[in-house]
ZADO-1210 file (C-alpha; in nm, 4 decimals, padded with zeros to 6 digits):
<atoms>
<atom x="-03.4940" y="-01.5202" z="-05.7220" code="UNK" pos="1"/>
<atom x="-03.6797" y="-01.3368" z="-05.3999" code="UNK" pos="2"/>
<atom x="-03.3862" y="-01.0774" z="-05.3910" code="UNK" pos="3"/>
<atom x="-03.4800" y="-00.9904" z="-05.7670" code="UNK" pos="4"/>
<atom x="-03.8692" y="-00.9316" z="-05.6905" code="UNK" pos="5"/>
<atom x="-03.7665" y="-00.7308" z="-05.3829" code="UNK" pos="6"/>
<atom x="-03.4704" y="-00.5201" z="-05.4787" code="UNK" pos="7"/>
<atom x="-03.6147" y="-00.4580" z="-05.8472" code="UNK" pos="8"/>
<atom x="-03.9139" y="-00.2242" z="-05.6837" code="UNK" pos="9"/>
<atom x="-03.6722" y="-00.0416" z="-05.4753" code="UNK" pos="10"/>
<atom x="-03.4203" y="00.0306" z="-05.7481" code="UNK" pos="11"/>
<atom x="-03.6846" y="00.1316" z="-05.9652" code="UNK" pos="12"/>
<atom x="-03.8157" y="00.4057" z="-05.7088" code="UNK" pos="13"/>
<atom x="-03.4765" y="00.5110" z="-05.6444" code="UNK" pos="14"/>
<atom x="-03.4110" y="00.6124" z="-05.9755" code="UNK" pos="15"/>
<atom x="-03.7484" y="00.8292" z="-05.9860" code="UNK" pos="16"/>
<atom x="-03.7525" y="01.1912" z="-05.9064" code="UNK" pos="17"/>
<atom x="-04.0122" y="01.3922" z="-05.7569" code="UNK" pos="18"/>
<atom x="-04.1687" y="01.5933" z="-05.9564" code="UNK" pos="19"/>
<atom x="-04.1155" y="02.0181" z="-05.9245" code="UNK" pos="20"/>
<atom x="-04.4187" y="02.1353" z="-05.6832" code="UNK" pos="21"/>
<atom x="-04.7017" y="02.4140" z="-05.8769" code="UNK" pos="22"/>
<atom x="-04.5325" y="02.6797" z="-05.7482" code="UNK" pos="23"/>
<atom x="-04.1973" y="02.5889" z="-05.8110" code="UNK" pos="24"/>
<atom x="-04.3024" y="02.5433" z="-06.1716" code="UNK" pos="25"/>
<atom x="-04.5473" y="02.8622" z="-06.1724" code="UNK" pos="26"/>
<atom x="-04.2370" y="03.0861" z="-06.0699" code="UNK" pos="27"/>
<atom x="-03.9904" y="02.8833" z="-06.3682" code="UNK" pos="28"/>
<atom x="-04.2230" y="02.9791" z="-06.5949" code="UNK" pos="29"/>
<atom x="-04.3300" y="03.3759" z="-06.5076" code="UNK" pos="30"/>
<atom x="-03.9630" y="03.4314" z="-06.5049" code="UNK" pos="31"/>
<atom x="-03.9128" y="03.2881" z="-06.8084" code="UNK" pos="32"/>
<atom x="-04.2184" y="03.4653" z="-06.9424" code="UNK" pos="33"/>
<atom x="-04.0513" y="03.8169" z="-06.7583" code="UNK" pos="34"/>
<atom x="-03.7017" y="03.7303" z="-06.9307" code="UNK" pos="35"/>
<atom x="-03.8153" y="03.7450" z="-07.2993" code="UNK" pos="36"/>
<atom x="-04.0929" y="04.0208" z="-07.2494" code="UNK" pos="37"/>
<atom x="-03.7908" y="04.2085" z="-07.1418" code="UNK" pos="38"/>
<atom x="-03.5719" y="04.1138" z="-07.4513" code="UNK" pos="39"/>
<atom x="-03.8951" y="04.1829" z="-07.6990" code="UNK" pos="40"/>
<atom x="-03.8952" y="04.5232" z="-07.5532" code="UNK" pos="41"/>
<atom x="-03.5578" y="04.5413" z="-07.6081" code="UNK" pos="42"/>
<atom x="-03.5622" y="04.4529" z="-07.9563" code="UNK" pos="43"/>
<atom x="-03.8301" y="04.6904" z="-08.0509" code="UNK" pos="44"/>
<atom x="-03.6817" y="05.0341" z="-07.8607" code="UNK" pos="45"/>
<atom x="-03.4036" y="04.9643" z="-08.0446" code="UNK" pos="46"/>
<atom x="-03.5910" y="04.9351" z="-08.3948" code="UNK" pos="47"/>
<atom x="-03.7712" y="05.2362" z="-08.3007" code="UNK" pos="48"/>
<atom x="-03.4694" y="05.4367" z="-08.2440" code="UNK" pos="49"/>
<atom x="-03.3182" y="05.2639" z="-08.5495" code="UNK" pos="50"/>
<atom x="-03.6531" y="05.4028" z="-08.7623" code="UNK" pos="51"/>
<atom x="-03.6033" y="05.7176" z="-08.5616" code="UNK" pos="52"/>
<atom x="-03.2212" y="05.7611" z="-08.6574" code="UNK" pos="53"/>
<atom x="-03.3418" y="05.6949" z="-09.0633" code="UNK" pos="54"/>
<atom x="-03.6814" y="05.9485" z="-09.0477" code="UNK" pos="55"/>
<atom x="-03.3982" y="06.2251" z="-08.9085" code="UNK" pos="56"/>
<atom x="-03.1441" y="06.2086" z="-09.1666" code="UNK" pos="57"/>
<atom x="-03.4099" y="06.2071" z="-09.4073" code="UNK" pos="58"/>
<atom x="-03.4404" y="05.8603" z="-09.5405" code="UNK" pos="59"/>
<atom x="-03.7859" y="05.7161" z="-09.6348" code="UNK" pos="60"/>
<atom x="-03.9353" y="05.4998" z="-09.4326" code="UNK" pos="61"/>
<atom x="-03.9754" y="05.1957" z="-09.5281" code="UNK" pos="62"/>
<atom x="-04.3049" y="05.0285" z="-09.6595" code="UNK" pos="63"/>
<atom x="-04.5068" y="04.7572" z="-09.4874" code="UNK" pos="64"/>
<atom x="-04.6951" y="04.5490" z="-09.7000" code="UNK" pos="65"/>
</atoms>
């Protein structure tokens, strides 16, 4: 029964993981804030040259409501 109350602590702490440090987390999350900044940027050149593309062969633009 003594085993029990002295392995169960140790088992439990082995299972635990530490947790990432600030700055490990702080750089996780600018580059992830970086990665879709780039892909909104993306996404709205190419709309632009998409509205671009439409305005020069002459086709209305379209209306925003």
């Amino acid at each position: 029964m003594r085993r029990i109350f002295i392995l169960a602590p140790l088992l439990i702490l082995a299972g635990c993981e530490r947790e990432p440090a600030f700055d490990d987390r702080y750089d996780a999350t600018a580059k992830e804030i970086e990665a879709r900044a780039k892909a909104m940027d993306a996404e709205i050149t190419a709309a632009e040259k998409a509205r671009r593309a439409n305005a020069a062969e002459g086709e209305a633009e379209p209306a925003y409501d």
